[in-house]
C-alpha positions as CSV (number, residue, x, y, z in Angstrom):
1,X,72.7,-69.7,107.6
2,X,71.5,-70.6,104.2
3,X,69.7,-73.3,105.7
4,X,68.0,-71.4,107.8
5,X,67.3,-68.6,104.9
6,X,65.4,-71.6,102.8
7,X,63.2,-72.3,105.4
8,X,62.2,-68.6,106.0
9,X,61.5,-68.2,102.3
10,X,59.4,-71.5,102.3
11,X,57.5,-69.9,105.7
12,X,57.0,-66.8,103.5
13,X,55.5,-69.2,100.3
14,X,53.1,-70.9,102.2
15,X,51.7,-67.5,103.5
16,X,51.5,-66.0,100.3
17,X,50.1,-69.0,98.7
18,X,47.5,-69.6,101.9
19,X,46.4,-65.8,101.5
């Protein structure tokens, strides 16, 4: 599920960085 994990955490970036 690391996969998976690296594509949450890039979700998570783009929020942070779009806020």
């Amino acid at each position: 599920v690391e996969d998976e994990s690296s594509e949450y955490i890039s979700s998570d970036l783009l929020c942070c960085l779009h806020s």
